[in-house]
DOSEVEX-118781 format. One line per field, with one value per residue (C-alpha): residue in three letters; x, y, z. Coordinates in steps of 0.001 Angstrom, whole numbers, always signed. Last residue first. Layout:
! DOSEVEX-118781
res [Ala,...]
xx [X,...]
yy [Y,...]
zz [Z,...]
***
This chain:
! DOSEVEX-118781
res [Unk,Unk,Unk,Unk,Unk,Unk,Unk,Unk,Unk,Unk,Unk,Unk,Unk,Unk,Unk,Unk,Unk,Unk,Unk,Unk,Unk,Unk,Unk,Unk,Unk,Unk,Unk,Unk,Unk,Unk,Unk,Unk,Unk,Unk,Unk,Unk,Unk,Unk,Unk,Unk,Unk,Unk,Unk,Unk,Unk,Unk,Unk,Unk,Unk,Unk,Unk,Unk,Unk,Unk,Unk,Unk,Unk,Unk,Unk,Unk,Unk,Unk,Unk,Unk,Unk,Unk,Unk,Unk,Unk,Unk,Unk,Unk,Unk,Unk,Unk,Unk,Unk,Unk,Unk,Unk,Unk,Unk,Unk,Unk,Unk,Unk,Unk,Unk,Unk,Unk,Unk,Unk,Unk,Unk,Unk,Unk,Unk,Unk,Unk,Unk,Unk,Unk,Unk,Unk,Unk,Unk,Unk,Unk,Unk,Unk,Unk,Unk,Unk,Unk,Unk,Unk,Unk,Unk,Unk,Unk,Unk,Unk,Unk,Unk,Unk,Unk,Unk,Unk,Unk,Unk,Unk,Unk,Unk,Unk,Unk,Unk,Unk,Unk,Unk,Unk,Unk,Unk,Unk,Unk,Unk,Unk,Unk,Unk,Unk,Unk,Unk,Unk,Unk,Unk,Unk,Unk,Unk,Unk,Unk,Unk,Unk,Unk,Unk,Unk,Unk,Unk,Unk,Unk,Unk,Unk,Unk,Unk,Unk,Unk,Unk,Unk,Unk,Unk,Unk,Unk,Unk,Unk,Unk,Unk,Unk,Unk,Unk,Unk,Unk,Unk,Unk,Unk,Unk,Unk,Unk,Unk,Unk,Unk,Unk,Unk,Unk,Unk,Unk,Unk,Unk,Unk,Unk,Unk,Unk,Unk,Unk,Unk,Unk,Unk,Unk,Unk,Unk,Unk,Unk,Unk,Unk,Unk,Unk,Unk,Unk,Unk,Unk,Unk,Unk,Unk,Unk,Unk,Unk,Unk,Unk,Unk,Unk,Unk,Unk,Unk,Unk,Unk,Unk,Unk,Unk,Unk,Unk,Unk,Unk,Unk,Unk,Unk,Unk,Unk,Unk,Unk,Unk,Unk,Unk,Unk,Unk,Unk,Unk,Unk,Unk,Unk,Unk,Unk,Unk,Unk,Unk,Unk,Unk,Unk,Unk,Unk,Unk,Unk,Unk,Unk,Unk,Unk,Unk,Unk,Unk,Unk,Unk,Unk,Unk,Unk,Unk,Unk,Unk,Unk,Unk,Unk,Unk,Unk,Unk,Unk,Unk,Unk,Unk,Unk,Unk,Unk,Unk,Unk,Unk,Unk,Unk,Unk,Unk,Unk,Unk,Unk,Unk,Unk,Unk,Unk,Unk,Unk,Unk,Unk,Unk,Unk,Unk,Unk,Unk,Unk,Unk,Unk,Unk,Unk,Unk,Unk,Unk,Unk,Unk,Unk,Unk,Unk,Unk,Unk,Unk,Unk,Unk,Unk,Unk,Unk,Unk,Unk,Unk,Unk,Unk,Unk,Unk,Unk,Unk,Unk,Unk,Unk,Unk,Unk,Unk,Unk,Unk,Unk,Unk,Unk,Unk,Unk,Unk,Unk,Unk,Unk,Unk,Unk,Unk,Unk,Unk,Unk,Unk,Unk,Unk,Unk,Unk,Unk,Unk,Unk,Unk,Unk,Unk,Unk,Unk,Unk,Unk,Unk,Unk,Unk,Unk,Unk,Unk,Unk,Unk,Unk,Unk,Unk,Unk,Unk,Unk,Unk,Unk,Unk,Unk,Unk,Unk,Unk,Unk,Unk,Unk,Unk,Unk,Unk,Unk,Unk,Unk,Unk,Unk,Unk,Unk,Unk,Unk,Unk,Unk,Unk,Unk,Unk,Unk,Unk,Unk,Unk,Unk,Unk,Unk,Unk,Unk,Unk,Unk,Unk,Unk,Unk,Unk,Unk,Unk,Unk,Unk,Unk,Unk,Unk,Unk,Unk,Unk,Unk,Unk,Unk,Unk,Unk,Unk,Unk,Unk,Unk,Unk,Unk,Unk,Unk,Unk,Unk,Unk,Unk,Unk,Unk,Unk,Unk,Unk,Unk,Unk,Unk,Unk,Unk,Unk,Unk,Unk,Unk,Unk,Unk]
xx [-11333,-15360,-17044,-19330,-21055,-23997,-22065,-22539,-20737,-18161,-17651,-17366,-15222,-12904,-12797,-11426,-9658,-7501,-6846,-5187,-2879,-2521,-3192,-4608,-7850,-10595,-13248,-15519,-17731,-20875,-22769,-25738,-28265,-26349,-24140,-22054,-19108,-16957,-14015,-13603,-10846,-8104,-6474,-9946,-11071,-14270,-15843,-16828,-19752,-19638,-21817,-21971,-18953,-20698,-21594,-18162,-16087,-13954,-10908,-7657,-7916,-7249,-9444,-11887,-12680,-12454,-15121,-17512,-17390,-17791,-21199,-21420,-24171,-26381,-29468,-28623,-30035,-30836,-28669,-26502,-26667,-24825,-22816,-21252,-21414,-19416,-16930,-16183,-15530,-12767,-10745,-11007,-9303,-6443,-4037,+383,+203,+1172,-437,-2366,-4224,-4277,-7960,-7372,-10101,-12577,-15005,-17576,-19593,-22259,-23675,-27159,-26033,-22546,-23033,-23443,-20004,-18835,-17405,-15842,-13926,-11048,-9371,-11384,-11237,-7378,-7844,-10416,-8130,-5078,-7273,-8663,-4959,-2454,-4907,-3829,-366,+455,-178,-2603,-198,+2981,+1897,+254,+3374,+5287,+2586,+2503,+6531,+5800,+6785,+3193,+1767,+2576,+732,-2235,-2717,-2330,-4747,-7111,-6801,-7054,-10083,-10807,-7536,-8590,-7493,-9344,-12084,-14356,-16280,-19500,-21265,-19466,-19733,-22734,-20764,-18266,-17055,-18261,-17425,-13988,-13078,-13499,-11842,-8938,-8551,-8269,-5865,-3365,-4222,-6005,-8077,-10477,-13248,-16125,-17818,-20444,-23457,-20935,-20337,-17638,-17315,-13137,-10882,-12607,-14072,-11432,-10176,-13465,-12769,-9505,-10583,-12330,-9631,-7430,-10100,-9886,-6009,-6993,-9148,-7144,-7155,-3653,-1828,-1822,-403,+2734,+3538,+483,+2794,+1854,-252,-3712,-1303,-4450,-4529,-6915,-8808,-11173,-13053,-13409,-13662,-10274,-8160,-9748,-8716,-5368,-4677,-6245,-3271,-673,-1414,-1482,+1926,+3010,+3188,+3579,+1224,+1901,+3397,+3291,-251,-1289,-1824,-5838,-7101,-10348,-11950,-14189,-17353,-17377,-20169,-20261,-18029,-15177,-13420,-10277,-10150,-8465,-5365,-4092,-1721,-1675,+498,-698,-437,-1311,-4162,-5079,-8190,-9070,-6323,-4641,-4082,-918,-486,+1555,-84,-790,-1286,+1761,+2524,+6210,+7557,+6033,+7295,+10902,+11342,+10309,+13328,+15688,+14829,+14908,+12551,+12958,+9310,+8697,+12001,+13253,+13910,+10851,+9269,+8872,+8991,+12009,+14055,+12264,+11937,+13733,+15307,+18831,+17155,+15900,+16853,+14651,+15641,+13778,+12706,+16225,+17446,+20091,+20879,+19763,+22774,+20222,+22441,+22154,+25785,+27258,+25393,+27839,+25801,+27405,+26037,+27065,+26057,+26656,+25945,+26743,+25554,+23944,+22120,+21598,+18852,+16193,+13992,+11864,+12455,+9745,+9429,+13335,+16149,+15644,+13307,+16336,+17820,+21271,+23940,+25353,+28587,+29819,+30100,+33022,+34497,+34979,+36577,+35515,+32018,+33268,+32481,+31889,+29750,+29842,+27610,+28037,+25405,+26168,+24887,+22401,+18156,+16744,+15701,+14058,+11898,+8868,+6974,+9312,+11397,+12926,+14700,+13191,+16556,+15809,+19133,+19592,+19812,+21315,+22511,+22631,+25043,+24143,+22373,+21656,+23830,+22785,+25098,+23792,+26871,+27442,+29132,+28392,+27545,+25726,+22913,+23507,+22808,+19555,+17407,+13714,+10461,+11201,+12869,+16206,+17288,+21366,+22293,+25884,+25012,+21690,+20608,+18996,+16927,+15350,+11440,+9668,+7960,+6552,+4789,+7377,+10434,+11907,+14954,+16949,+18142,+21133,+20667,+22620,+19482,+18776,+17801,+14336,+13703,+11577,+8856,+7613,+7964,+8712,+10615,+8844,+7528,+8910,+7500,+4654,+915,-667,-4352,-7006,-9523,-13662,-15245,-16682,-16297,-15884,-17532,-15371]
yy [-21939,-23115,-22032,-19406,-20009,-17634,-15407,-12362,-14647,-15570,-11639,-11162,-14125,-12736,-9661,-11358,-13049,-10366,-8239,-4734,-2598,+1003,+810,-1193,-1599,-2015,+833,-780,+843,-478,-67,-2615,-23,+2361,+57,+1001,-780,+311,-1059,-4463,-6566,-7048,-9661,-11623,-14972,-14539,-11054,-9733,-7024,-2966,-332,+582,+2788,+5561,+7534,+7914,+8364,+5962,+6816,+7675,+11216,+12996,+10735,+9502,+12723,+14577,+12128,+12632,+15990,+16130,+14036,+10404,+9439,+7416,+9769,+10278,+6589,+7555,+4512,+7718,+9780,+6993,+6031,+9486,+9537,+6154,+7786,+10514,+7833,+5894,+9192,+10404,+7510,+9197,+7363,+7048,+4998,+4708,+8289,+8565,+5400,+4633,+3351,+1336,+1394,-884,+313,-2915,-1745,-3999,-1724,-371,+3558,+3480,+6460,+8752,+7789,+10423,+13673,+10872,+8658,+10275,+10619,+13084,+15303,+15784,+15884,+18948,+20887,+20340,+22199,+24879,+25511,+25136,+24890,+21747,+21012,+19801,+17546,+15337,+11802,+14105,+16225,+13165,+11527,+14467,+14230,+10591,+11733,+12032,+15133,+14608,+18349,+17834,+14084,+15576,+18573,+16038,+13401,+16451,+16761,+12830,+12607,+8308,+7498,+3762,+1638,-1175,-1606,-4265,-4354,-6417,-8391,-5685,-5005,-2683,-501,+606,+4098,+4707,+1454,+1424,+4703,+2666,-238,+2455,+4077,+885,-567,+2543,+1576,-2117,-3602,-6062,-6472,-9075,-10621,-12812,-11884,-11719,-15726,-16210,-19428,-19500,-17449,-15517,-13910,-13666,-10939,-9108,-8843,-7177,-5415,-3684,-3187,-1528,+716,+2698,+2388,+4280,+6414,+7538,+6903,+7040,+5731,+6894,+10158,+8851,+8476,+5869,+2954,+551,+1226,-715,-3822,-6513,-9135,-11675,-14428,-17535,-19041,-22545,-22347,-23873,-22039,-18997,-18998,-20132,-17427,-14670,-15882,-15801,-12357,-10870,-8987,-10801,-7171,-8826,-6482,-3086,-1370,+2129,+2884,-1119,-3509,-4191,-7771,-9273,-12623,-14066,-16576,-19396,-20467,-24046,-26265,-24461,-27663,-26110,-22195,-20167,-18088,-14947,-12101,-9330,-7110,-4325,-4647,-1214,-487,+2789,+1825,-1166,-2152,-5596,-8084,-9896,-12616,-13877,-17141,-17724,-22042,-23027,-19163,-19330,-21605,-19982,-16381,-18202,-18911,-16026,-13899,-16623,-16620,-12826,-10386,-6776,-4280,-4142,-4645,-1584,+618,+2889,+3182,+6806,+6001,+3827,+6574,+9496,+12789,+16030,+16350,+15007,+11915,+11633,+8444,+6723,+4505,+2733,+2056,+1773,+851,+1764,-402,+1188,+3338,+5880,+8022,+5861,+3813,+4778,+4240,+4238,+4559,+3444,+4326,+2572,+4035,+7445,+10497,+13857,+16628,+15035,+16483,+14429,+14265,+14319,+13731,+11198,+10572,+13850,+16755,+17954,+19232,+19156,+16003,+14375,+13898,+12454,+14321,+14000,+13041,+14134,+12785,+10762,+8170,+4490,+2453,-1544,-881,+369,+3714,+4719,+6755,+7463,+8874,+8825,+8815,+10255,+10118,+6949,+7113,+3979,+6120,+9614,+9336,+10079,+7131,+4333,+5153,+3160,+5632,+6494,+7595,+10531,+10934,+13873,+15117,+12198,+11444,+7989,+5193,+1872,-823,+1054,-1187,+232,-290,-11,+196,-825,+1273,-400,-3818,-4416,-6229,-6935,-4334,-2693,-3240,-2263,-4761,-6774,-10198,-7470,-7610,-6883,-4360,-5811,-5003,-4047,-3955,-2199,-2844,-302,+655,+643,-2661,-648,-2438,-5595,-3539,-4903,-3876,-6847,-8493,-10603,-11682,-11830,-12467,-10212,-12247,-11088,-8617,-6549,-9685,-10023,-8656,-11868,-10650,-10559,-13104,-13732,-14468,-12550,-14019,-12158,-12079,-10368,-9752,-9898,-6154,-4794,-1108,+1700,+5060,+8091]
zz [+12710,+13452,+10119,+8891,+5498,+4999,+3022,+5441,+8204,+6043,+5338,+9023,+9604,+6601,+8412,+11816,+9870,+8205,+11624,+10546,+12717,+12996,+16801,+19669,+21986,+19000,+18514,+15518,+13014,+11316,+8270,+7191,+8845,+11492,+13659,+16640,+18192,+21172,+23041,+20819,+22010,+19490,+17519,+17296,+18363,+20344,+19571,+23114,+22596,+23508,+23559,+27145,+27469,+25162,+27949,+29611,+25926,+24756,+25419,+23155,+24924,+21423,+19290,+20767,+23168,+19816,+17978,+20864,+21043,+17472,+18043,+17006,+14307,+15359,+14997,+10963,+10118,+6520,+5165,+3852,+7019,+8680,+6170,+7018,+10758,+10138,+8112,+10571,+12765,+10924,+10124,+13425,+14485,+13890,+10899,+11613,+14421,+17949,+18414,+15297,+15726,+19825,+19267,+16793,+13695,+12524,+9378,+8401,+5038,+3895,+1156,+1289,+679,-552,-2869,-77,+928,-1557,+127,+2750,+404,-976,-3970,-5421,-2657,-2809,-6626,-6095,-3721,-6717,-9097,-6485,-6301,-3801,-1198,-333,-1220,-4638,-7752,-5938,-6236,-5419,-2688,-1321,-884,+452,+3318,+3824,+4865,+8754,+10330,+12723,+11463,+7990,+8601,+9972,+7676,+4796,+6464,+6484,+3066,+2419,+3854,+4878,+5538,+6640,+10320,+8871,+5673,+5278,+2195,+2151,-799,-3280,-6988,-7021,-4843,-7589,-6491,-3113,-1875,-4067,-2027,+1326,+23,-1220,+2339,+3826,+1396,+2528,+5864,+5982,+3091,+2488,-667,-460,-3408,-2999,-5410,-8760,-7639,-9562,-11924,-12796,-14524,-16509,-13676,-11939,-14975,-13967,-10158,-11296,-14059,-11737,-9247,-11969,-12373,-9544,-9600,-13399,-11535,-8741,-5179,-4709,-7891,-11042,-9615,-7882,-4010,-3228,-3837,-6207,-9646,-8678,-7597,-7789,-5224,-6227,-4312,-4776,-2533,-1055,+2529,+3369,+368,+1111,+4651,+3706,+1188,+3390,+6350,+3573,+2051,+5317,+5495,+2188,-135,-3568,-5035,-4148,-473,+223,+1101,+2056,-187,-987,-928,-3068,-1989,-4133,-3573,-5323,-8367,-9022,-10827,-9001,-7282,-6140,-5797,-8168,-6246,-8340,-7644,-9874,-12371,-14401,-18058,-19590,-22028,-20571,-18668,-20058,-17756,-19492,-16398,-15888,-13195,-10531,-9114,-5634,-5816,-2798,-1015,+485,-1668,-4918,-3487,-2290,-5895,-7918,-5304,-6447,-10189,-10471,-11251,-9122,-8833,-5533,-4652,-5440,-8397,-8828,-12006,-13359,-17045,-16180,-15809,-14727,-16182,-15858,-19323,-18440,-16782,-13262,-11443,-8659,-5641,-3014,+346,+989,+4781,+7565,+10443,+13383,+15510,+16503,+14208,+11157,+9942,+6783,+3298,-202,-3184,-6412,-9582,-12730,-16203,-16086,-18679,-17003,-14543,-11337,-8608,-5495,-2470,-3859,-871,+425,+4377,+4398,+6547,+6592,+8575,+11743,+11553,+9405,+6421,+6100,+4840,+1370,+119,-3431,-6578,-5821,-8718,-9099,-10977,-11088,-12717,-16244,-16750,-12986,-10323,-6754,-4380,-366,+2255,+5512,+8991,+7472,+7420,+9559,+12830,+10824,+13675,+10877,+12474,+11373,+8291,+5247,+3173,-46,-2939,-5356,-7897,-10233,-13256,-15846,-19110,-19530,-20129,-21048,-19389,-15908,-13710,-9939,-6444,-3083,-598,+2990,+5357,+8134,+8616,+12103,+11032,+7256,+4823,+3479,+807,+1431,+1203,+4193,+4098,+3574,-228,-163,-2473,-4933,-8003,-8426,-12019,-14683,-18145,-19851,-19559,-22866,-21628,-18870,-15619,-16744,-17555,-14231,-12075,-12439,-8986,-7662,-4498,-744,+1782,+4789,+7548,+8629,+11605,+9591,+9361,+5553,+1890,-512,-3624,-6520,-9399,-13377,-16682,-15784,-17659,-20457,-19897,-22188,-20534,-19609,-19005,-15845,-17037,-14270,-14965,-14931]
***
């Protein structure tokens, strides 16, 4: 498919989301509507009585247990089952509860037991995803009833999905949480939080859909201004605040503009994860910023960590012409191998995939070429001349949940693009990496000081206007340090 750069049609949200931020936040008691607003066919629902944590998962107050997650679906409907994402660290299964109880009711004030079931775990399952209820019935209230996690955390709700009588989702497959919840409260605290970042609807010229995006125009915008475009990570969307605040202020103080397209949310559906219509989503993106205030199409830079890793990197190869410099930290870079990885690790990215690529690999030659697809690596080719800045932790997939092998193998791929095959690191090399977490003895050499950053460089090669960076850390991102970089390729460094 070959992205279109077209101007839009723009309908703006009459309502923002919940502000993701620190896990140790103060859960907040508010009432939130499941929106219709990424399907205006989708009905309206409720939580009851769920308290939002500061992060993006419900969960209960520090040291309540039970506590109960209740849904108002509008009417009654006839329903199969119940999936419900518990909030995990590292596949330790820490946040999931001993039991979780299921309850439904005609009226909201009687209540009655649809069974208990156990909480999943490493010894039981892969995945903190699961469906883990069957219904047979029409229901209108649910109740879910959490008691306390074994490790004795507090336990959370990623989110919460219904299947109808006929096996699809309610909602058209939107998943009740807070990354898609409207409510006054929740809209305030985002505009307090983040002064100018406007929530914003963008037609996909795609398929036709709104998509939601955040927006910041730059002050003064007589003349052309650079743009700033941010990536959430794998299994947040667009109101993900991890670094949205630090990019906001950066752009605010050099002058450039910013957008923070949702390119369909969590990778754990089809539309999203690489595919074409997220693909495109970004496009119409950069476009709808375009009509929004004088872009300079010559200095636009694209930033993503993890899940917004992997997509800069697929964005490179899919729509280089549009990027001034992409920097991309801690990527997945082959989503196949990523698979293997994860399966091997117990961590849920796996169950995720299996859902956006329609399988395992080697499933089906079908569901191999989707895998491939949505990766970067078969195509970096296509990113020969681009700025392209790759930095990776080198205790990633050991702390975290992406090897470093994923940032490396990269390199040796822009590498052979920009025809500089020689500097190119050997699978030796890339093992000793990886598995050791060193950098290895004759490689110790290359290595600068980079005032100001997170985390101290270890080892840094460049092969044309590509480079990858070793930092002493994890799965972690650093958004100035990137926006430096990009400042730097704009011609407009500044002192912090």
């Amino acid at each position: 498919m070959k992205y279109a750069a077209l101007c839009l049609g723009v309908i703006f949200l009459a309502a923002s989301g919940v502000v993701e931020g620190g896990g140790n936040a103060a859960p907040s008691a508010v009432t939130v509507t499941a929106s219709s607003c990424f399907n205006e066919r989708a009905p309206a629902a409720k939580t009851l009585d769920g308290k939002l944590s500061g992060q993006h998962f419900w969960a209960g107050r520090p040291g309540q247990a039970p506590w109960t997650l209740t849904f108002d679906l509008g009417v009654r409907r006839e329903l199969s089952g119940l999936e419900i994402a518990f909030y995990d660290r590292n596949g330790r299964f820490s946040h999931t509860p001993e039991e979780t109880r299921v309850e439904t009711s005609e009226n909201g004030a009687d209540w009655t037991s649809t069974g208990a079931v156990p909480a999943p775990g490493p010894w039981t399952a892969k995945s903190y995803r699961l469906v883990l209820h069957e219904f047979k019935g029409a229901y209108r209230f649910i109740r879910l009833t959490m008691g306390k996690a074994p490790t004795g955390k507090q336990p959370a709700v990623w989110g919460v999905q219904f299947y109808l009588a006929d096996g699809t989702l309610l909602g058209g497959g939107e998943t009740f949480t807070e990354m898609n919840v409207t409510g006054t409260a929740a809209k305030a605290k985002v505009e307090t939080a983040f002064p100018g970042l406007e929530t914003v609807a963008i037609v996909s010229t795609a398929d036709d859909t709104e998509q939601p995006a955040r927006f910041f125009k730059p002050a003064g915008t007589e003349e052309p201004a650079p743009l700033l475009v941010l990536l959430h990570t794998w299994s947040g969307d667009y109101r993900q605040n991890s670094f949205v605040g630090t990019a906001l202020a950066e752009c605010r103080k050099r002058g450039w503009g910013l957008v923070f397209p949702h390119f369909r949310g969590p990778n754990w559906h089809p539309d999203a994860c690489g595919s074409e219509l997220a693909g495109q989503d970004i496009v119409d993106a950069v476009a709808y910023a375009h009509t929004r205030f004088s872009v300079d199409a010559s200095r636009v830079y694209l930033f993503g960590q993890s899940g917004g890793g992997h997509m800069s990197l697929v964005m490179a190869t899919r729509a280089p012409q549009l990027w001034a410099g992409v920097s991309a930290w801690v990527p997945i870079t082959d989503l196949a191998a990523w698979h293997r990885e994860c399966t091997a690790a117990k961590r849920g990215y796996a169950k995720h995939m299996e859902k956006a690529c329609g399988g395992k690999p080697g499933d089906s030659p079908e569901i191999d070429a989707q895998y491939r697809a949505r990766s970067s690596l078969p195509f970096l080719e296509k990113a020969k001349g681009l700025r392209i800045d790759v930095q990776a932790g080198i205790h990633d997939g050991h702390t975290g949940s992406v090897p470093v092998s994923h940032s490396l193998r990269a390199f040796n791929g822009l590498a052979e693009a920009n025809g500089l095959p020689e500097k190119a690191l050997s699978v030796a090399q890339i093992q000793t990496f990886t598995a050791a977490q060193v950098v290895p003895d004759e490689l110790q050499g290359e290595c600068i000081a980079e005032p100001g950053r997170l985390h101290p460089i270890l080892f840094r090669r460049e092969a044309g206007p590509a480079r990858v960076t070793i930092f002493k850390g994890g799965h972690s991102g650093d958004i100035k340090t990137a926006i430096r970089w990009f400042a730097e390729i704009d011609g407009t460094l500044r002192p912090d």
